[in-house]
C-alpha positions in Angstrom: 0.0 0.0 0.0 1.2 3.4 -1.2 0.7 7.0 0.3 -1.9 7.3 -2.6 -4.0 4.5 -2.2 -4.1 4.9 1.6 -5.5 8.3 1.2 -8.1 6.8 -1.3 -8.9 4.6 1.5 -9.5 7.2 4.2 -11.4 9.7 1.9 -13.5 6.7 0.6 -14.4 5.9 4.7 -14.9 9.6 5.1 -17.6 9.4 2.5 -19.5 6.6 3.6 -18.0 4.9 1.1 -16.2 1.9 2.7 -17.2 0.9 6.3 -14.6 1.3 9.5 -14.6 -3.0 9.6 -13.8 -2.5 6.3 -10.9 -0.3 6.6 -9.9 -1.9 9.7 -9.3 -5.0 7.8 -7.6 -2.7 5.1 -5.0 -1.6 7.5 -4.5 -4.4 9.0 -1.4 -5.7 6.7 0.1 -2.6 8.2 3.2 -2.7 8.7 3.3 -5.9 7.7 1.8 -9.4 6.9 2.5 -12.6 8.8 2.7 -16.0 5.9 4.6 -18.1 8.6 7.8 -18.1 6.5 7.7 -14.3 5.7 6.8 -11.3 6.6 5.9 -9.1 3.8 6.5 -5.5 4.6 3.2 -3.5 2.8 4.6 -0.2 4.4 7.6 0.0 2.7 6.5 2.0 -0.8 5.3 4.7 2.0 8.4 4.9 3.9 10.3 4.4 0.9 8.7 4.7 -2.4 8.7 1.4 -3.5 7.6 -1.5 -2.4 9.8 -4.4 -0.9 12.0 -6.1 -3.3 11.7 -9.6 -3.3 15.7 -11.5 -3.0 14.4 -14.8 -4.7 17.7 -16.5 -4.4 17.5 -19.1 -2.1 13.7 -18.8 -2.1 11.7 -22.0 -3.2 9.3 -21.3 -6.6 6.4 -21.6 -3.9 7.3 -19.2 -1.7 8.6 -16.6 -4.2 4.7 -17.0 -6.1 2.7 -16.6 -2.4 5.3 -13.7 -2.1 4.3 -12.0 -5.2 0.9 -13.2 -5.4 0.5 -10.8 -1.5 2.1 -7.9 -3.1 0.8 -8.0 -6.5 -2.5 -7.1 -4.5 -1.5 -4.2 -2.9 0.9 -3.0 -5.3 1.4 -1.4 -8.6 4.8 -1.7 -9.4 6.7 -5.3 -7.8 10.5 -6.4 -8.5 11.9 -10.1 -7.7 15.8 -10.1 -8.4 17.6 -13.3 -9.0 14.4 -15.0 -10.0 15.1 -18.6 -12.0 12.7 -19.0 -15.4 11.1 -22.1 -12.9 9.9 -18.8 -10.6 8.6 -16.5 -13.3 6.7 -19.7 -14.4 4.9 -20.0 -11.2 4.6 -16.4 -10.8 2.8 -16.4 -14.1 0.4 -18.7 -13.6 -1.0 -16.2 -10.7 0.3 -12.4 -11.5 -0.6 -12.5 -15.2 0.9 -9.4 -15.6 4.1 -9.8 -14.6 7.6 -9.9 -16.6 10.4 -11.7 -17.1 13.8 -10.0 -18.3 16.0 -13.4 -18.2 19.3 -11.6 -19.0 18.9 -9.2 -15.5 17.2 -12.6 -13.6 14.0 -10.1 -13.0 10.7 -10.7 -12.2 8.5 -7.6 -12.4 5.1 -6.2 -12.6 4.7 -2.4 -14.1 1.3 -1.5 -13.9 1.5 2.2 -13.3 4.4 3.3 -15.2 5.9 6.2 -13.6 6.8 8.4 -16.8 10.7 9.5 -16.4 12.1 12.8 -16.4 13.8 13.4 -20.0 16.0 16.1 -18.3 17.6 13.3 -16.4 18.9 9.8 -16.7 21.0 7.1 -15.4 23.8 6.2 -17.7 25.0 2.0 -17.1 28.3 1.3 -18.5 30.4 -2.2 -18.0 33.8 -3.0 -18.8 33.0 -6.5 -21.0 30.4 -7.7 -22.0 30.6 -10.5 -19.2 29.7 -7.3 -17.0 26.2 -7.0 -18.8 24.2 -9.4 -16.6 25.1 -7.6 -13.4 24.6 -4.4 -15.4 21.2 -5.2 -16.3 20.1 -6.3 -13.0 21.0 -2.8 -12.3 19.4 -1.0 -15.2 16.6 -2.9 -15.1 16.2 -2.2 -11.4 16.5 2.1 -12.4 13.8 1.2 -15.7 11.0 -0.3 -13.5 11.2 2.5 -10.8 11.1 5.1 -13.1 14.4 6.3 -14.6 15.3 6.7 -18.1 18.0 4.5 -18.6 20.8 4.9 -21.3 23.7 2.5 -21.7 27.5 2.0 -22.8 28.7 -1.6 -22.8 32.1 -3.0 -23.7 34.6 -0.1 -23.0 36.8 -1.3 -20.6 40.4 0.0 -20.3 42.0 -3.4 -21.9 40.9 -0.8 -25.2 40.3 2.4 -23.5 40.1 4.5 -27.0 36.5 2.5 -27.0 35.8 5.1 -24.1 36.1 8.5 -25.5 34.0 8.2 -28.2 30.7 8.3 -25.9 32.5 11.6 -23.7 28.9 13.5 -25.1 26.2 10.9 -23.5 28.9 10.4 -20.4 28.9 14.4 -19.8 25.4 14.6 -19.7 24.3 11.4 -17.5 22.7 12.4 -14.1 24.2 9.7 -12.0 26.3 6.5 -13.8 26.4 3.1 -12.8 29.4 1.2 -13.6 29.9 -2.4 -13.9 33.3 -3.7 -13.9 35.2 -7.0 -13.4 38.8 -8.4 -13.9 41.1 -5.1 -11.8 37.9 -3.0 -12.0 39.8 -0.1 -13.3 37.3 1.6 -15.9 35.4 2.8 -12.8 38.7 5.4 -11.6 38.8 6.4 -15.1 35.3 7.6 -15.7 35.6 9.0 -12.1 38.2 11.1 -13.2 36.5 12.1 -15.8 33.0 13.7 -14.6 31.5 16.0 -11.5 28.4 13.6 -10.5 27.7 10.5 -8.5 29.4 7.0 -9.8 28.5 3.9 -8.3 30.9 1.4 -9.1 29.6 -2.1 -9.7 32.0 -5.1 -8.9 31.6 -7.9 -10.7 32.8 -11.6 -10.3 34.0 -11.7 -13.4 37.4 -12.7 -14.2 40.4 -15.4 -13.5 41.4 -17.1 -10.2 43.2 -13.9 -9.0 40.3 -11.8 -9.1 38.7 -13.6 -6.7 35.0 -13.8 -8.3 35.1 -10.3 -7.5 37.0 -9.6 -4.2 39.7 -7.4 -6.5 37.7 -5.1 -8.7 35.9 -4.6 -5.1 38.4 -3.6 -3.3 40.0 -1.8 -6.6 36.6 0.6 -6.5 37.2 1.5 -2.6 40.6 2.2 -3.6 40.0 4.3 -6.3 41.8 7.7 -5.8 38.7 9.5 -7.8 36.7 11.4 -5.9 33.2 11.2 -6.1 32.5 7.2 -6.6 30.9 4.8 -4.3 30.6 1.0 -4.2 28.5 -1.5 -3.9 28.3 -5.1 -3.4 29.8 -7.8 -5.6 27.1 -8.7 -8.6 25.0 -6.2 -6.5 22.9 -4.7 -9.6 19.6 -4.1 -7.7 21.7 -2.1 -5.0 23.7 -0.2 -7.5 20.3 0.3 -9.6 18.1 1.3 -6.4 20.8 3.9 -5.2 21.1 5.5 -8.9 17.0 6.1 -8.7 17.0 7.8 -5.8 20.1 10.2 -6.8 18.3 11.1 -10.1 15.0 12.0 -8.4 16.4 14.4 -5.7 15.7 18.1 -6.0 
């Protein structure tokens, strides 16, 4: 439940139009509902605005469907990250609305489409294209709560002269997301490069050395560029979720 739709409630109650048992048993999933196995947090897209994100991964198909099923009734707008093709399947059969972008491993439902701002985006770059899954978890994540989204794969600084041919789009990006594995060094070099936010988006791509992503972590908090954060290995939601809420601020 939303700020709007709780006010729809309470004017349609101060109209005679919904009884107070009725709204009582509205309000009772708030701040939360009790399914044994989970408790699904209704309040959040009013503290927040968004609702909880469902983690699927180490989820069972059931419990990921009852999960969306719960807040596919009091929600517009759902995400489910790491979701398997097994869970969308399920989901399907009882949200059929919701969608299935298999390259970001999203589930989502977008039934009031928040229109983006065209004097703002989020720009989502990688390094490789073995980058572009966790990058897409993270554009994705920016698309479905509202963004405009732009992106720049496959210019990482193994063939950096890939790079300054998009300095244009770069310049003008709001907030930019990169993805990087391997050393995870393209991120210092578009921080050097701009005056806004970066979030810098280890991946665990890359040979024994790397780690499956400890290095190009710990290369991003290293980075001597000011102005870039970091988030979690293969963390695309996180890095997506934190670019939103940068390119809505006034």
């Amino acid at each position: 439940m939303d700020s709007n739709k709780l006010r729809n409630v309470l004017q349609d109650f101060h109209e005679s139009r919904l009884s107070l048992e009725e709204v009582v048993d509205m309000l009772k999933i708030l701040p939360y509902e009790d399914l044994d196995f989970v408790k699904i947090d209704h309040h959040r897209a009013m503290r927040q605005g968004f609702p909880e994100v469902i983690f699927c991964q180490g989820k069972t198909v059931e419990q990921v469907a009852t999960i969306m099923k719960s807040l596919s009734a009091h929600n517009q707008n759902i995400l489910a990250t790491r979701a398997s093709a097994a869970m969308y399947k399920a989901v399907k059969a009882i949200v059929p609305d919701a969608q299935y972008y298999e390259t970001a491993n999203i589930i989502f439902v977008q039934r009031d489409r928040v229109e983006p701002d065209g004097e703002r985006f989020v720009l989502v770059m990688t390094a490789g294209t073995s980058d572009i899954p966790a990058a897409e978890e993270a554009a994705g994540t920016a698309e479905v709560m509202g963004n405009e989204v732009k992106r720049i794969y496959d210019v990482g600084v193994a063939g950096i002269h890939r790079l300054f041919v998009h300095q244009d789009i770069i310049q003008k990006a709001n907030v930019i997301i990169v993805a990087a594995g391997m050393e995870g060094a393209l991120v210092s070099v578009i921080g050097g490069m701009v005056a806004k936010p970066v979030i810098a988006l280890p991946t665990s791509v890359g040979y024994g050395a790397s780690f499956n992503g400890l290095a190009a972590l710990l290369a991003m908090l290293n980075s001597c560029a000011a102005g870039v954060s970091v988030v979690n290995i293969d963390n695309g939601f996180g890095a997506g979720r934190l670019a939103s809420i940068i390119n809505k601020m006034r």
